[in-house]
N, C-alpha and C positions, 0 to 999 in steps of 0.2 A: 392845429399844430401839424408840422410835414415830419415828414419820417425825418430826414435832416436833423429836424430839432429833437427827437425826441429820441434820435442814435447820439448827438451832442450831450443829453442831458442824460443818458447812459454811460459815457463816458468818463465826465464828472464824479456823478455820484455812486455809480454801481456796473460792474463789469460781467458781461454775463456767457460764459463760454458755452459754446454750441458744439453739442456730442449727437452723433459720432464728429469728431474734427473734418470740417472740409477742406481736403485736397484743391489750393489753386496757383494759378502759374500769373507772373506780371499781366495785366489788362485782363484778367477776368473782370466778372462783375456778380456782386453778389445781391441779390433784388429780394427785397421782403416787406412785409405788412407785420404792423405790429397794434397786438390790442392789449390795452391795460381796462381791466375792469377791477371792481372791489371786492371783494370775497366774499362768498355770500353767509358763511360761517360767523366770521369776525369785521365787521367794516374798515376797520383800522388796518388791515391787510390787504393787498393789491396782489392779484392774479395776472401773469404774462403771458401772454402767446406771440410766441415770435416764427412768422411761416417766411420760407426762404427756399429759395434755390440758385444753383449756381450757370452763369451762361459762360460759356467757354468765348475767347475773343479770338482765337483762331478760327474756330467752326460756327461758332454760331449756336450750336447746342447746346440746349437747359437742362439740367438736370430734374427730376421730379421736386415737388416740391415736398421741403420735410418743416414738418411742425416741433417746435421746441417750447416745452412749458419752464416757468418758473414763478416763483412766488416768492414775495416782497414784504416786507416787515415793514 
């Protein structure tokens, strides 16, 4: 599955707002990895990690990258 699909399939089914909010201007870009594992508590629940950072399309600069947790019912 590409990231593509599986920001598509976020879309869809579940929205998921990334705090602190990132500041961007037209033709940034924003690059991330994303993992879905099972919980290891409950199986029936899905664990997200969503790791992201933002490159500026004027300069060229990345920001660090910030990790954002969530968890899935």
């Amino acid at each position: 599955m590409t990231i593509y699909q599986v920001l598509k399939l976020e879309i869809v089914f579940q929205v998921f707002l990334i705090h602190p909010p990132v500041p961007y201007e037209l033709g940034d870009v924003i690059e991330g990895e994303v993992d879905i594992t099972r919980a290891k508590e409950n199986h029936r629940l899905m664990d997200l990690k969503f790791r992201h950072r933002l490159i500026r399309s004027k300069t060229g600069a990345a920001s660090p990258v910030t990790c954002s947790d969530f968890y899935l019912e």
